[in-house]
Backbone as CSV, one residue per row, in Angstrom:
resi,resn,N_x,N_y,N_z,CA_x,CA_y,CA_z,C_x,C_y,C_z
1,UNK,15.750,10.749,0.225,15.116,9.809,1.147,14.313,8.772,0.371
2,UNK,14.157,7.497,0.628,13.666,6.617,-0.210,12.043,6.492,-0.178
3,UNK,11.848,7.180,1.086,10.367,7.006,1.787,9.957,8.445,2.611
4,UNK,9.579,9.333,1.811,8.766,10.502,1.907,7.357,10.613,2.270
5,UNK,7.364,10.672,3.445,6.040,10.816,3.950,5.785,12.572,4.566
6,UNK,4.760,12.266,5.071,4.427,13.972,5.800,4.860,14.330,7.137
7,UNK,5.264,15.177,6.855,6.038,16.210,8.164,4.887,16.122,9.282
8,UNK,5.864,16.482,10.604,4.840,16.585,11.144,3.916,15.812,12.075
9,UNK,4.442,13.977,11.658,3.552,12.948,12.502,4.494,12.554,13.728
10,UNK,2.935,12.364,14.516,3.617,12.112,15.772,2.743,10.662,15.976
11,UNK,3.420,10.036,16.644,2.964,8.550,17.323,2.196,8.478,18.609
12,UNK,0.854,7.970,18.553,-0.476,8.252,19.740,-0.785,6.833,20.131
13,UNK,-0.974,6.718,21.266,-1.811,5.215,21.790,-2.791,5.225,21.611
14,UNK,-3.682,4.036,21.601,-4.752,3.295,21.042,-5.729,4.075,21.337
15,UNK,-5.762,4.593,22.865,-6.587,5.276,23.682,-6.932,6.503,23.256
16,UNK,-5.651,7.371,22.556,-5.329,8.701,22.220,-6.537,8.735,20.640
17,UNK,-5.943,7.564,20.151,-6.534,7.684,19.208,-8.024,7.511,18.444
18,UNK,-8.692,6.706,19.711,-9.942,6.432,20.053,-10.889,7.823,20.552
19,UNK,-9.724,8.731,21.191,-10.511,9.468,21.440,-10.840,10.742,20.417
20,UNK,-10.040,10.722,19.501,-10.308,11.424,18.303,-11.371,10.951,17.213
21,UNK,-11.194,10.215,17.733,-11.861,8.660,16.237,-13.519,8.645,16.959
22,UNK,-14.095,8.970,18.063,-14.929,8.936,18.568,-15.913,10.305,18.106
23,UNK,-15.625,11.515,17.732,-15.875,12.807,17.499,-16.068,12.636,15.558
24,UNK,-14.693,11.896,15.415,-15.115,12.032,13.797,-15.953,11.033,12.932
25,UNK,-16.657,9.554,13.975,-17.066,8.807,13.396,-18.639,9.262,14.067
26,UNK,-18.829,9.883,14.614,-20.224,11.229,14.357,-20.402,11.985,13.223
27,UNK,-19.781,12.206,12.888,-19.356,13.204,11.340,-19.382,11.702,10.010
28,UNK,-18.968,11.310,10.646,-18.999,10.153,9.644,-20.757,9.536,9.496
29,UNK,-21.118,9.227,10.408,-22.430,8.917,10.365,-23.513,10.297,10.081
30,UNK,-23.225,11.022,10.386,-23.909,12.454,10.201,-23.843,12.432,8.601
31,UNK,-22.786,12.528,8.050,-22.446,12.713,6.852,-23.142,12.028,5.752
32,UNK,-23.219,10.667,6.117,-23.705,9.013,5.617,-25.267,9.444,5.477
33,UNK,-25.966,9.868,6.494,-27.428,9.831,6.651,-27.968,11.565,5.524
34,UNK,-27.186,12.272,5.834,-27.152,13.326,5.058,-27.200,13.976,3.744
35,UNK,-26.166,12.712,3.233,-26.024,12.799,2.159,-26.554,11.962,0.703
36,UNK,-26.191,10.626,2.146,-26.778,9.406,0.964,-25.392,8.636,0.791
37,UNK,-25.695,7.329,0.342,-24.975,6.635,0.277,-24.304,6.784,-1.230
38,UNK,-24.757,7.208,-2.502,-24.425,6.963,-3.668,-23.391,8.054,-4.523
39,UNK,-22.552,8.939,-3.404,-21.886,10.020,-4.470,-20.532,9.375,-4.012
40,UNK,-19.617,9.900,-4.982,-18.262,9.924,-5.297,-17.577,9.928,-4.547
41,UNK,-17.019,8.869,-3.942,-15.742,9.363,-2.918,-14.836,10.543,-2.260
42,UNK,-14.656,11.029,-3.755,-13.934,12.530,-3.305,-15.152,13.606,-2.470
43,UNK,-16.220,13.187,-2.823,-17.301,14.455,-2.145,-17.166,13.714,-0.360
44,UNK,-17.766,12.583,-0.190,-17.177,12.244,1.303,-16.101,12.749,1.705
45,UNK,-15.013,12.710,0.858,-13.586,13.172,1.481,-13.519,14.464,1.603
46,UNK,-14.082,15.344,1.098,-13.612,16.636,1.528,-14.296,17.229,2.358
47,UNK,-15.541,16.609,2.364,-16.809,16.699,3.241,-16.442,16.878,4.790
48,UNK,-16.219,15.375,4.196,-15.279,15.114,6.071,-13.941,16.036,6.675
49,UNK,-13.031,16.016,5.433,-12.018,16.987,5.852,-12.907,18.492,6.588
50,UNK,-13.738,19.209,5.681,-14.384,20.463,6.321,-14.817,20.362,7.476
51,UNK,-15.538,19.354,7.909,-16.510,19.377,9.157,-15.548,18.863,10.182
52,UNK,-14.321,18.235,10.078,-13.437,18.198,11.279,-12.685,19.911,11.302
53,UNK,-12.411,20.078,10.367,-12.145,21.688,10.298,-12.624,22.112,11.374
54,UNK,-13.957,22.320,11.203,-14.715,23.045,11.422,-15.181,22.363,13.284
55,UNK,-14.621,21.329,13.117,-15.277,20.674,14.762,-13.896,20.868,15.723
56,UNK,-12.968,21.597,15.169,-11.256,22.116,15.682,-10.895,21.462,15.872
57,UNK,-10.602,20.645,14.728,-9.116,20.558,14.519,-8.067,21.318,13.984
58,UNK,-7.224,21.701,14.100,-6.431,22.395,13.621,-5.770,22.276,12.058
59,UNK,-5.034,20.837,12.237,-4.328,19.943,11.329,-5.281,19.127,10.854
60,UNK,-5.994,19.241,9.787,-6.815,18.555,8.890,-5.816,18.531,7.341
61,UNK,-5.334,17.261,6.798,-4.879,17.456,5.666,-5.733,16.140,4.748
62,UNK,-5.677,16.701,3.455,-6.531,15.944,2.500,-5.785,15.391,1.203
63,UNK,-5.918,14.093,1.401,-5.209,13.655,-0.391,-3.539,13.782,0.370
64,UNK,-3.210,13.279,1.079,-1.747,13.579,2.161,-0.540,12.835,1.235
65,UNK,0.360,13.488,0.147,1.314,12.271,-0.341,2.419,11.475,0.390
66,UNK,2.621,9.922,-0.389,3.857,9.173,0.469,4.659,9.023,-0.999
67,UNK,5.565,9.443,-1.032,6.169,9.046,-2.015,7.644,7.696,-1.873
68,UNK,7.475,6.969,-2.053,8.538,5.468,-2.335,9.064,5.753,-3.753
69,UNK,10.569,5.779,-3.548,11.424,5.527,-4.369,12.778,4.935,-4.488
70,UNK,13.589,4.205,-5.066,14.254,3.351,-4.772,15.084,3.329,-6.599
71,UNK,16.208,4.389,-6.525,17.223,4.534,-7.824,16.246,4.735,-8.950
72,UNK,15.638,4.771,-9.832,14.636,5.110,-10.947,13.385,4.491,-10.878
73,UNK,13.246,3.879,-9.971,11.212,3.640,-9.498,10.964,4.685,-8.695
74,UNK,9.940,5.209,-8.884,8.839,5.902,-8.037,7.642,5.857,-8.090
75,UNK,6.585,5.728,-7.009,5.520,5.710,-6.656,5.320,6.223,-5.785
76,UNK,4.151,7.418,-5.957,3.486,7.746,-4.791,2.193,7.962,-4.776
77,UNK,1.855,7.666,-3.346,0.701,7.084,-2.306,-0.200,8.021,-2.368
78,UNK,-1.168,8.311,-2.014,-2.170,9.413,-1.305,-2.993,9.082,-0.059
79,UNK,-2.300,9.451,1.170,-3.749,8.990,2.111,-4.808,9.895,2.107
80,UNK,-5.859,9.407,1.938,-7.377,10.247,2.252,-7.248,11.564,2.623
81,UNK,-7.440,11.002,4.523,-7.368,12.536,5.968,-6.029,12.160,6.592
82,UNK,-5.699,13.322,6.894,-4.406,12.614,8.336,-5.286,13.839,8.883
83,UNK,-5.535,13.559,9.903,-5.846,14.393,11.111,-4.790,14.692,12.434
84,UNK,-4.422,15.649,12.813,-3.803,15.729,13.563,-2.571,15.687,13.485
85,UNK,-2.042,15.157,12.790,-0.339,14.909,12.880,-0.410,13.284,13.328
86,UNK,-1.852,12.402,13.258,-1.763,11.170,14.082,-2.704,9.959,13.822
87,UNK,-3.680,10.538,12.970,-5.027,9.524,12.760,-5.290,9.824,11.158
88,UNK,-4.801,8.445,10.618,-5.300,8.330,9.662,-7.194,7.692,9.284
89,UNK,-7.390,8.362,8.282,-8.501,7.944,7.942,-8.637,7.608,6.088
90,UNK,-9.305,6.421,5.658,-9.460,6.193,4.214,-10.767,5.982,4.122
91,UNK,-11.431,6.439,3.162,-12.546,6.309,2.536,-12.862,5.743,1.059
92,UNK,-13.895,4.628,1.257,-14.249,4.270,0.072,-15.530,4.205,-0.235
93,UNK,-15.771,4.002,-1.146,-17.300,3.860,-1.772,-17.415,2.928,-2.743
94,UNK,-17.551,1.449,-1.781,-17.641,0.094,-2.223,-18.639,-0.699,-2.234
95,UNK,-19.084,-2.235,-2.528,-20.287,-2.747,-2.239,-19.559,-3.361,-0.808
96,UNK,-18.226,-3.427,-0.260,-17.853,-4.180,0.787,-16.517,-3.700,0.921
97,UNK,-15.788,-4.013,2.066,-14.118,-3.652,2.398,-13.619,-4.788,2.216
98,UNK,-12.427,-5.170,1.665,-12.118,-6.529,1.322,-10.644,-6.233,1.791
99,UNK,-10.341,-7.447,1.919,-9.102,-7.736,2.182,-7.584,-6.531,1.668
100,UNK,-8.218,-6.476,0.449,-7.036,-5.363,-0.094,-7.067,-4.100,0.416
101,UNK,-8.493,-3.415,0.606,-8.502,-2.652,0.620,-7.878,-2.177,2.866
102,UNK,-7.826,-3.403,3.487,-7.454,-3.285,4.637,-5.529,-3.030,4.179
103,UNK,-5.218,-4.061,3.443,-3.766,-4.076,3.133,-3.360,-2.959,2.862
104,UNK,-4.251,-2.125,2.116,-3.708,-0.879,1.302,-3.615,-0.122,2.553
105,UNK,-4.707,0.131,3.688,-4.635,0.869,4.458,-3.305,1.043,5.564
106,UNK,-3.169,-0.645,5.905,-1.836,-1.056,7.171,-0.464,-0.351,6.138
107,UNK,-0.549,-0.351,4.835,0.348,-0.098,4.264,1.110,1.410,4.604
108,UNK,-0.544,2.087,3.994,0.156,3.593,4.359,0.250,3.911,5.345
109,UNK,0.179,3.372,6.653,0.717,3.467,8.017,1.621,3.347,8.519
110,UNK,2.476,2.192,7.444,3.863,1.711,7.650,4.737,2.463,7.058
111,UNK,4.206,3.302,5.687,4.971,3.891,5.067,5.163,5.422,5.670
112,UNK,3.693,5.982,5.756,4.374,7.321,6.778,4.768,7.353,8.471
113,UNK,4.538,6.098,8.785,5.220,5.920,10.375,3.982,6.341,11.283
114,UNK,2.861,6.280,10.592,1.614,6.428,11.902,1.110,4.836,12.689
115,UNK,0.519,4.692,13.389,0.414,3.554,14.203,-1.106,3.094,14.111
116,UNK,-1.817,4.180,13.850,-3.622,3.847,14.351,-4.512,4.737,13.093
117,UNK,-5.452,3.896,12.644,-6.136,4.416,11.531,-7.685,3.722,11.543
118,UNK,-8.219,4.737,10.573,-9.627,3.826,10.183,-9.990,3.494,8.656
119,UNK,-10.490,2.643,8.640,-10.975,2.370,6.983,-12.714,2.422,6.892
120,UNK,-12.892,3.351,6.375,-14.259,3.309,6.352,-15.301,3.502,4.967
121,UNK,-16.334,2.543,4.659,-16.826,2.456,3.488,-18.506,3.091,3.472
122,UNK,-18.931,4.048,2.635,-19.697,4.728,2.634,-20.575,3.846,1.855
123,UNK,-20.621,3.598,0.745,-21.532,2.754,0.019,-22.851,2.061,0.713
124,UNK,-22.376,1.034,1.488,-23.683,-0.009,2.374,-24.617,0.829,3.244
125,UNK,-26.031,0.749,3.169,-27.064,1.362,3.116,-26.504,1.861,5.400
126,UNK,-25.798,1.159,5.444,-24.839,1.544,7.018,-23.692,1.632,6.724
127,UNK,-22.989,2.465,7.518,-21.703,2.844,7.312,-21.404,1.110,7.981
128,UNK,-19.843,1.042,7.318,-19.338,-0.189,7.336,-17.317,0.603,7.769
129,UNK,-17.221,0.228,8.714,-16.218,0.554,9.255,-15.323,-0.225,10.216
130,UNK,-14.007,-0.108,9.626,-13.216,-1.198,10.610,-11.842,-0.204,10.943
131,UNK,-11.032,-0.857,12.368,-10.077,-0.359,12.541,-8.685,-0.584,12.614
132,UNK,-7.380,-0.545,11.375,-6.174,-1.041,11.207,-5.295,-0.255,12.405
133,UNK,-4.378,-0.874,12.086,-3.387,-0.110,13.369,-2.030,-0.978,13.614
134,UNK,-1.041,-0.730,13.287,0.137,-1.366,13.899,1.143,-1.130,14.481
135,UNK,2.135,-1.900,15.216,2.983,-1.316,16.353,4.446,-1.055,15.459
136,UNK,4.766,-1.715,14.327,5.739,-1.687,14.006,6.405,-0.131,13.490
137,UNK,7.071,-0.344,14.137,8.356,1.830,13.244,9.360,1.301,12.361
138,UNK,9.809,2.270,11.692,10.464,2.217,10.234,11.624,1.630,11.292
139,UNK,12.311,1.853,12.227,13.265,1.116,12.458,13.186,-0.852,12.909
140,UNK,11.859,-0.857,13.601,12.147,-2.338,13.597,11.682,-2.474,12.216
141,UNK,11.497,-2.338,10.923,10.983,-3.028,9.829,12.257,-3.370,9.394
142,UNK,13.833,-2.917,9.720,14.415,-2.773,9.148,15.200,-4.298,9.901
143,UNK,15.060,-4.778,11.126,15.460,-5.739,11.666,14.944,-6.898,11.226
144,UNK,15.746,-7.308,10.042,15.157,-8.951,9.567,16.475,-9.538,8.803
145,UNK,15.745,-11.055,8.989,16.976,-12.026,8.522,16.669,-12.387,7.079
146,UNK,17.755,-12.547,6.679,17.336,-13.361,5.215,18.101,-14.654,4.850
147,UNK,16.891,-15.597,4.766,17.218,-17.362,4.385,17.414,-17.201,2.936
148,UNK,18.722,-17.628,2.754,18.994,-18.098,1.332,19.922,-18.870,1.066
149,UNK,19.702,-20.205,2.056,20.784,-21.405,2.229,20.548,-22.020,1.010
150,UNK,19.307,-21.724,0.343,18.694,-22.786,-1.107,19.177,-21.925,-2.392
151,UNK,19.189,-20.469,-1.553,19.421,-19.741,-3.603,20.664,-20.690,-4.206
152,UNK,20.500,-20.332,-5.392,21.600,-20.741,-6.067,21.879,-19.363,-7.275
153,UNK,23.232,-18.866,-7.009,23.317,-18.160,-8.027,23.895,-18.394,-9.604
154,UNK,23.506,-18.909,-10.390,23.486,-19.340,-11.673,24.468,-18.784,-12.829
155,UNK,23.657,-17.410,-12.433,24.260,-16.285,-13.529,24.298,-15.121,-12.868
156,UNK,24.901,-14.205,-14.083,24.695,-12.562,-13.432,23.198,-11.966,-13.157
157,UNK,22.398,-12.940,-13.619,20.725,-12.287,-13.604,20.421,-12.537,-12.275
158,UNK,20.702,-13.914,-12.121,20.050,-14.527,-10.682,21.293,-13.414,-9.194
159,UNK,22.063,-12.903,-9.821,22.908,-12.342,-8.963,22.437,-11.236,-8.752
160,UNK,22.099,-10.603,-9.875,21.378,-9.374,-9.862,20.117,-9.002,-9.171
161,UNK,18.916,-10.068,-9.485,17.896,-9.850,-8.736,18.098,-10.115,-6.971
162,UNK,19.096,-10.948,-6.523,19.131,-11.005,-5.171,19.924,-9.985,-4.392
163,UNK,20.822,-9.513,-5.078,21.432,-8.126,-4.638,20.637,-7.044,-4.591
164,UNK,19.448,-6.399,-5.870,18.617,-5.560,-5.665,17.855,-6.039,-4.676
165,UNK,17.030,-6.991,-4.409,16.085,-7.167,-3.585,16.945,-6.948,-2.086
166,UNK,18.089,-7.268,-1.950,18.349,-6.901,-0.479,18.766,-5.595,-0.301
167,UNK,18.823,-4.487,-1.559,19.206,-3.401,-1.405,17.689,-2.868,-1.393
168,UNK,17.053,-3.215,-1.806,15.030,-2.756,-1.329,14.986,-2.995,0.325
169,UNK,14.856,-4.432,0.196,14.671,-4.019,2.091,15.537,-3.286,2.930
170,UNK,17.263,-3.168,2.320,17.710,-2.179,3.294,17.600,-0.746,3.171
171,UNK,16.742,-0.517,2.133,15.924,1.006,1.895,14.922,1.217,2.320
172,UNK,14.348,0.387,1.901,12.658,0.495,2.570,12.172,-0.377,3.877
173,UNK,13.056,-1.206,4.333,12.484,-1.741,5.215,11.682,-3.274,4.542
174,UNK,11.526,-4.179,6.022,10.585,-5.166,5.199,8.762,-5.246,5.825
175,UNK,8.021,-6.290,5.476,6.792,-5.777,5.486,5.686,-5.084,5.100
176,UNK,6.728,-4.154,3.871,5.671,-3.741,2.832,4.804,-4.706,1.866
177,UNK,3.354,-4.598,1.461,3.265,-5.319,0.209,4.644,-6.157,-0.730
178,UNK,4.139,-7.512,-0.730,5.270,-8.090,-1.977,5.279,-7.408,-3.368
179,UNK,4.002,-6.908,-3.717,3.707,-6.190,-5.207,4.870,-5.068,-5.173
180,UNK,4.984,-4.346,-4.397,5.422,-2.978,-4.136,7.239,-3.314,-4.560
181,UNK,7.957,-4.460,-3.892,9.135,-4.350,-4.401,9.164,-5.115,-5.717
182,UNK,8.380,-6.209,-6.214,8.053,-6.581,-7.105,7.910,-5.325,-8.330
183,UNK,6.980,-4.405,-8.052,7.120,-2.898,-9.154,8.741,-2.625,-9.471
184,UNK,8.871,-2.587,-7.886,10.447,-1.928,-8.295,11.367,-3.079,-9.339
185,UNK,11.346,-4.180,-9.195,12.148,-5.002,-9.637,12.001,-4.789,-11.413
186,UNK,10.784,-4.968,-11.891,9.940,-4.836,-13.202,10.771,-3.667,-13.587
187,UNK,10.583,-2.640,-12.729,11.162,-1.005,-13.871,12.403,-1.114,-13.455
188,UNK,13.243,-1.497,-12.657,14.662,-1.561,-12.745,15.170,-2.722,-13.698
189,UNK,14.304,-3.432,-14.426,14.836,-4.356,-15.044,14.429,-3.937,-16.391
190,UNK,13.278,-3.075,-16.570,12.868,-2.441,-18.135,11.726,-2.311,-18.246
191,UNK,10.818,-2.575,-17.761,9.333,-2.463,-17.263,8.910,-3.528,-18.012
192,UNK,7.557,-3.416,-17.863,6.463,-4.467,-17.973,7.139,-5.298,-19.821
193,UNK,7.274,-4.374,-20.573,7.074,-4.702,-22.140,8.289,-5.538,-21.824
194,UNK,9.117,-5.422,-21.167,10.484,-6.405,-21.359,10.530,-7.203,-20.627
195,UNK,9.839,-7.218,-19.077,10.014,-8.468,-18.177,8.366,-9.372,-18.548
196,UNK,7.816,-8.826,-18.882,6.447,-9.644,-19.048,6.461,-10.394,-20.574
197,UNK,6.750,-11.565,-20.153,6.333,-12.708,-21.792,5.874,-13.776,-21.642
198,UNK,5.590,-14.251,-22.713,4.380,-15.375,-22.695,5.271,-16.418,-22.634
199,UNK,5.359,-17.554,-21.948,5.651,-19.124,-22.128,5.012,-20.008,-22.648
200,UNK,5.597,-20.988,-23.716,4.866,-21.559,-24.389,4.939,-22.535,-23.716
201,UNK,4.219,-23.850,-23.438,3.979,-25.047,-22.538,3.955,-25.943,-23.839
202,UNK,5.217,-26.587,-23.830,5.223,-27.616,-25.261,5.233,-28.922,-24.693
203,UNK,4.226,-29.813,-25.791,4.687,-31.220,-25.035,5.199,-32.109,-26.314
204,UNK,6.102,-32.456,-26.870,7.155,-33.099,-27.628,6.706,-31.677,-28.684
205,UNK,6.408,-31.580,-29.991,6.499,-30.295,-30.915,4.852,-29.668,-31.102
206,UNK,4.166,-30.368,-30.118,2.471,-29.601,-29.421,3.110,-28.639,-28.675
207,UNK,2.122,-27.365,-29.010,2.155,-26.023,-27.896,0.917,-26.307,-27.804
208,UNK,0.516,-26.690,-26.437,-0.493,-26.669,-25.805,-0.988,-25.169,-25.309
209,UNK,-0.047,-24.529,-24.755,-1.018,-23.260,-24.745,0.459,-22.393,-24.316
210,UNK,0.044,-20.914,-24.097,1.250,-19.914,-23.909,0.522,-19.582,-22.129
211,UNK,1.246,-19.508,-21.326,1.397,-18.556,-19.725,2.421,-17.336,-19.754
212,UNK,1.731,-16.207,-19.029,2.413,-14.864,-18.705,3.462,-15.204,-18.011
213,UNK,4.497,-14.481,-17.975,5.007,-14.644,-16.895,6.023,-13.312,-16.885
214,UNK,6.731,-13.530,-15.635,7.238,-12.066,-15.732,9.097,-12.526,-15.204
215,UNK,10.030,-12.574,-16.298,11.088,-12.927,-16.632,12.566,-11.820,-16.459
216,UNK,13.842,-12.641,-15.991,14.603,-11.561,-16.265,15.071,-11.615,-17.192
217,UNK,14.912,-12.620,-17.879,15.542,-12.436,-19.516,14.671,-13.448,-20.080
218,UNK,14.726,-13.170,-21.662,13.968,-13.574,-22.762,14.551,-15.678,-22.478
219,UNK,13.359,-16.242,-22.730,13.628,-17.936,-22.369,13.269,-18.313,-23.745
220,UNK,13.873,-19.617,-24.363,13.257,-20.620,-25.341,12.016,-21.115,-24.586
221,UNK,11.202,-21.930,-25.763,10.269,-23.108,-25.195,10.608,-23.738,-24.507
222,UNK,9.715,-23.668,-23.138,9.749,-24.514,-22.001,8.751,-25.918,-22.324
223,UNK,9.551,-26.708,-22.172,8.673,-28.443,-22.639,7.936,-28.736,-21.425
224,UNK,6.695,-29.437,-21.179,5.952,-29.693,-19.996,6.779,-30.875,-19.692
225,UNK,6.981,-31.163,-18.422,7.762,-31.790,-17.500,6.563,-32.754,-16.868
């Protein structure tokens, strides 16, 4: 399977899930005032895992893996809590929740097929908490078009990368992070040491300076244009 998530999940409405999320963000604030704002993430996390334990739930899982793989890439995920078979929860211990750290969250929702989650940051002298959630299932991710009236295929490289990339979304679906098939592309092509090189920016036999870049094959000096 290309996308290994946890057994077991079931799909809850907003309502369903509010009403779980209402019991554990008591525990969450209980926890916050209790403890203090300044320890280690993992101590919140297991913290919290026990005391929903302990407030019956049944299905409390901790550190939950997603594993993505796609012919010799693999990566895998860890969510925080899954509670229930249905409510995800992530915890951090930040000066703020930023943008990524929401992305990371919608992510692992998409990847194990749950719908409704929370992201919540222990750090700020108040708990700081927001709520992700999306409607999309692994089957509509899989319903999309692809514009490529402009590609031009050149060579076997440029052939290559557009054939893998449409064999990613018809594995994984689309809507994941761009980084994520981007990884895959890098280690199916040789990893970082072989697709990552410097460009030199020449202007007549001046190298003005070298840029990273991340290549499917080795280039001469590129002249500034």
């Amino acid at each position: 399977m290309p996308i290994e998530g946890p057994e077991g999940i079931r799909t809850i409405s907003q309502e369903e899930f509010y009403e779980i999320d209402y019991g554990v963000m008591r525990l969450i604030f209980d926890i916050h005032k209790e403890l203090g704002r300044l320890w280690d993430e993992k101590i919140y996390k297991k913290e919290l895992a026990f005391r929903c334990h302990r407030a019956g739930h049944k299905d409390v899982r901790l550190e939950v893996p997603i594993k993505v793989s796609f012919r010799e890439f693999a990566r895998t995920y860890h969510m925080d809590i899954l509670l229930d078979g249905a409510a995800m929860y992530e915890l951090k211990t930040a000066s703020t929740l930023t943008r990524d750290h929401r992305k990371q969250a919608i992510q692992y929702l998409l990847l194990a097929g749950l719908n409704h989650g929370r992201l919540i940051n222990m750090r700020p002298p108040a708990v700081q908490y927001t709520f992700v959630s999306t409607r999309l299932t692994s089957e509509q991710r899989r319903r999309y078009s692809v514009e490529d009236a402009a590609w031009l295929d050149t060579d076997s490289d440029g052939e290559w990368l557009k054939k893998t990339m449409l064999d990613l979304l018809a594995d994984w679906g689309a809507f994941l992070p761009a980084e994520l098939y981007q990884q895959a592309i890098v280690c199916l092509r040789g990893g970082e040491e072989v697709v990552s090189q410097h460009i030199e920016i020449v202007e007549g036999t001046r190298v003005i300076a070298t840029q990273p870049a991340q290549l499917l094959k080795a280039m001469s000096r590129t002249p500034l244009k």
